[in-house]
GUKOLDREN-427490 format. One record per residue (C-alpha): x, y, z. Coordinates in steps of 0.2 Angstrom, whole numbers, padded with zeros to 4 digits, always signed. Example, Ala and Ser with C-alpha at 12.3 -4.5 7.8 and 13.67 -1.06 7.14 Angstrom:
BEGIN
+0062-0022+0039/+0068-0005+0036/
***
This chain:
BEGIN
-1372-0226+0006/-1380-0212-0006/-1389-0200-0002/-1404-0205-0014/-1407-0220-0001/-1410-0209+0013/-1422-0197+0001/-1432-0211-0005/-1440-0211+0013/-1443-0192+0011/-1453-0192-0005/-1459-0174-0002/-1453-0161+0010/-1456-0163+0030/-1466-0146+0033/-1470-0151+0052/-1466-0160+0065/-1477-0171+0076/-1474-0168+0096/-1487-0179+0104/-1500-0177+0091/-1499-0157+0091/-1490-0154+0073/-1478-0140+0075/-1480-0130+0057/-1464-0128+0047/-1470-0123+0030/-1463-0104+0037/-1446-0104+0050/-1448-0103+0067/-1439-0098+0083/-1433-0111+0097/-1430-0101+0113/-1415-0105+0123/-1416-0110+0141/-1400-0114+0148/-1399-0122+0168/-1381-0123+0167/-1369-0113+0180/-1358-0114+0166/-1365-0109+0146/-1354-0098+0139/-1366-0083+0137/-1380-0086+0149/-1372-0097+0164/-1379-0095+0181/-1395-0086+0175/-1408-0097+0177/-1405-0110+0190/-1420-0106+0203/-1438-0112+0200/-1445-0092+0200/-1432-0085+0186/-1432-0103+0176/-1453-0100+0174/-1448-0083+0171/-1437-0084+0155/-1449-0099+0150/-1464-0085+0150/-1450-0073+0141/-1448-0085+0128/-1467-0090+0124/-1470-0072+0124/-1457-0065+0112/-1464-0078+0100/-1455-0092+0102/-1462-0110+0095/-1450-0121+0106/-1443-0119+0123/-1426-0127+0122/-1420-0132+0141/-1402-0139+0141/-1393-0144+0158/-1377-0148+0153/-1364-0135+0144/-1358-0140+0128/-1346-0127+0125/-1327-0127+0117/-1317-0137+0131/-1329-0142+0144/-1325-0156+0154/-1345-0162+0158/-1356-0166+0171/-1362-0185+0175/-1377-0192+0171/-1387-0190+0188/-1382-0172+0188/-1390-0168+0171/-1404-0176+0177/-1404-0166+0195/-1403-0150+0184/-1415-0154+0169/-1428-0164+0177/-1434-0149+0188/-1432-0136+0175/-1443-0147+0163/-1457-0151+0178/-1457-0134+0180/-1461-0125+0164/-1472-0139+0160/-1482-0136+0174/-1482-0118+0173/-1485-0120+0153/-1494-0134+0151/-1495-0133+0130/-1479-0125+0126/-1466-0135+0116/-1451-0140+0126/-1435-0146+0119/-1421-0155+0129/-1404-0153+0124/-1396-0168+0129/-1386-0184+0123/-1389-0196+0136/-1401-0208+0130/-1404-0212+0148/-1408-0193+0153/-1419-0192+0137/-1429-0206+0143/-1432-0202+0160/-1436-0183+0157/-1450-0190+0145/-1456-0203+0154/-1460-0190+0168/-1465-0173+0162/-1472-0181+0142/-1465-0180+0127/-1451-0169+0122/-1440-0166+0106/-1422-0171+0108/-1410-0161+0104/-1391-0171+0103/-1377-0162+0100/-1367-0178+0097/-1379-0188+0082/-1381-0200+0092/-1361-0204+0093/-1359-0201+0112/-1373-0213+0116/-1375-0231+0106/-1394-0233+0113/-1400-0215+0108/-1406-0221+0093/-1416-0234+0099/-1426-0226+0114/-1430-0211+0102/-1439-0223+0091/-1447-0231+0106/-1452-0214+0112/-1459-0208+0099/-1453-0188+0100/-1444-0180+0085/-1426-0179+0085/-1412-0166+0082/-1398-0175+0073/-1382-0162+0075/-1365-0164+0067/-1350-0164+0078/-1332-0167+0075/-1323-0174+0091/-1329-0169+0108/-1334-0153+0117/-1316-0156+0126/-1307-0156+0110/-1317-0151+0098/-1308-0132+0093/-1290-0141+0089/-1287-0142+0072/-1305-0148+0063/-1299-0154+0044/-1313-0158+0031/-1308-0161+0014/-1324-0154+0010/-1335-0149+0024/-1353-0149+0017/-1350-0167+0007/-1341-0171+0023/-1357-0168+0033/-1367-0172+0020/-1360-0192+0022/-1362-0188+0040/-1383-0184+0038/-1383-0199+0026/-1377-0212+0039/-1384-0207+0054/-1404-0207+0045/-1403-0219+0038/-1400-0228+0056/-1414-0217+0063/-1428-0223+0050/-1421-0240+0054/-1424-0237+0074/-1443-0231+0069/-1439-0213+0072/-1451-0203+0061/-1445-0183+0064/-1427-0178+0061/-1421-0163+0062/-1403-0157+0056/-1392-0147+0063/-1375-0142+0054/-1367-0139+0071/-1362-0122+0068/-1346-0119+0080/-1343-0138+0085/-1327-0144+0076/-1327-0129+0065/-1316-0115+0061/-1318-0098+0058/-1318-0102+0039/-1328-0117+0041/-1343-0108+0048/-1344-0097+0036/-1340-0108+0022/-1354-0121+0029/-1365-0104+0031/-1363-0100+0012/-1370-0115+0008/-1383-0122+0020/-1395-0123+0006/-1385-0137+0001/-1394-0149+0013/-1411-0145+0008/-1408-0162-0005/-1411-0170+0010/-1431-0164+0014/-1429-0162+0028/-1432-0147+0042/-1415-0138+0048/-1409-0131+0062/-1396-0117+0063/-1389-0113+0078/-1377-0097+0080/-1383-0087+0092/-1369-0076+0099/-1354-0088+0095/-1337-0085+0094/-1340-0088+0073/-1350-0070+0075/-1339-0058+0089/-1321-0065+0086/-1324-0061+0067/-1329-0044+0075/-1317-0042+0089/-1329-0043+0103/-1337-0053+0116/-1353-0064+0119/-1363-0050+0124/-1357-0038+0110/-1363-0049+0097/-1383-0046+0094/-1382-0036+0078/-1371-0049+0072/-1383-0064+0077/-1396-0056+0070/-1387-0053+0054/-1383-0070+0052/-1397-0078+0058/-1406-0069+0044/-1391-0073+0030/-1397-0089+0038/-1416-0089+0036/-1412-0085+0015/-1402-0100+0016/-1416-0113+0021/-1417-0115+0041/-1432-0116+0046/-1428-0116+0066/-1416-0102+0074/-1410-0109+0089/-1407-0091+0100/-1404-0081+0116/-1412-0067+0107/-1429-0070+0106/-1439-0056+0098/-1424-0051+0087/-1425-0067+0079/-1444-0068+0077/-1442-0050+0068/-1430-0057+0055/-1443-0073+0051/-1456-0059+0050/-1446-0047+0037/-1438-0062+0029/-1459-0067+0027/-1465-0052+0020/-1450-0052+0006/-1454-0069+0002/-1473-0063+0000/-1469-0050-0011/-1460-0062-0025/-1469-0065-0039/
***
């Protein structure tokens, strides 16, 4: 299937997304917080997994000047062997009833992809963006209940699993390869009545080193496509093994990127960092300002 089939939806470029009836404006790039509840994330695990200190980095988050709060309860990274469903729901369902209540207007994200954990977050604290880190490939209904509930939707790409994904990715060519990827799997989501999608080229999931960078070089690539992207690199191993550090070395470095990654057309930094990131949307503004 072409691309042009999908783009035929996406006459002109998607500079929002509708949350609910509240339009979240992308015409500049924005910040989505991150709010892990996980015992077990690779850079923030065990931080935030009382009601007090969940609220807490919520309020941190609003007030750096972040657009999204993106609350995830299950830990996605390289070799994890995962949680059941009613666990994810034990963790996210609170975390989300809580910053809800606490902020009642702020813009919440739930990373999850578990159609049934989707559903019944939703249906009990409103509605929420979805953010699945599998396309849609882990769960065959996920599809179908985002078009049913109405939320935008974050399509990422992923090769493999979580538990696998690090061993030996191969692409022959990793932006047509995703490209293919994006093509499929909107297609199926216009045809499940999903209105906002969101793309993510899964930066660090069944990549190498090489691969990062190479799908880094050319991110503008999948602005054919029209619609909003996603970048998410915030501390990764793609940043501190490059430099020979750790996680909690690697700010400078996320900061660099994400702004290497703001010139090449995201409009949403998924981050730890919050203000950091907000400073490079604000510089990388101001330059664009100043073109004549």
């Amino acid at each position: 299937m072409l691309i042009t089939s999908t783009l035929a939806t996406f006459l002109k470029r998607k500079n929002s997304i509708n949350l609910n009836g509240r339009l979240i404006d992308l015409s500049t790039p924005i910040v989505m917080g991150i709010l892990n509840v996980t015992p077990d994330s690779f850079f923030d695990g065990g931080k935030y997994e009382t009601e007090k200190k969940i609220i807490e980095r919520a309020e941190e988050i609003l007030v750096q000047g972040a657009t999204i709060i993106d609350i995830g309860a299950f830990s996605t990274r390289p070799g994890t062997e995962g949680i059941s469903t009613q666990e994810e729901i034990d963790r996210l369902l609170p975390a989300v009833k809580a910053v809800r209540k606490a902020f009642p207007t702020a813009n919440i994200s739930i990373d999850t992809f578990r159609s049934g954990v989707a559903l019944k977050v939703i249906e009990d604290c409103g509605a929420c963006i979805v953010n699945d880190v599998s396309g849609g490939n882990f769960d065959d209904c996920m599809f179908e209940t985002i078009g049913r509930l109405g939320v935008p939707y974050i399509l990422m790409h992923l090769l493999g699993t979580p538990l696998q994904m690090e061993k030996h990715p191969v692409y022959e060519d990793i932006i047509h390869d995703i490209s293919m990827y994006f093509t499929d799997r909107v297609n199926k989501l216009i045809k499940a009545g999903v209105k906002d999608v969101i793309l993510d080229p899964g930066f660090g999931f069944g990549k190498t080193l090489a691969h990062n960078y190479e799908l880094l070089n050319r991110l503008d690539s999948f602005k054919v496509f029209q619609l909003p992207i996603l970048v998410g690199i915030s501390r990764k191993s793609m940043i501190y093994k490059l430099l020979g550090s750790q996680p909690e070395d690697a700010l400078n470095g996320t900061s660099i990127v994400n702004t290497l990654a703001l010139m090449g057309g995201a409009d949403i930094l998924r981050v730890h960092d919050v203000s950091e990131a907000v400073e490079a949307v604000r510089i990388l503004n101001k330059l664009r300002s100043t073109q004549i």
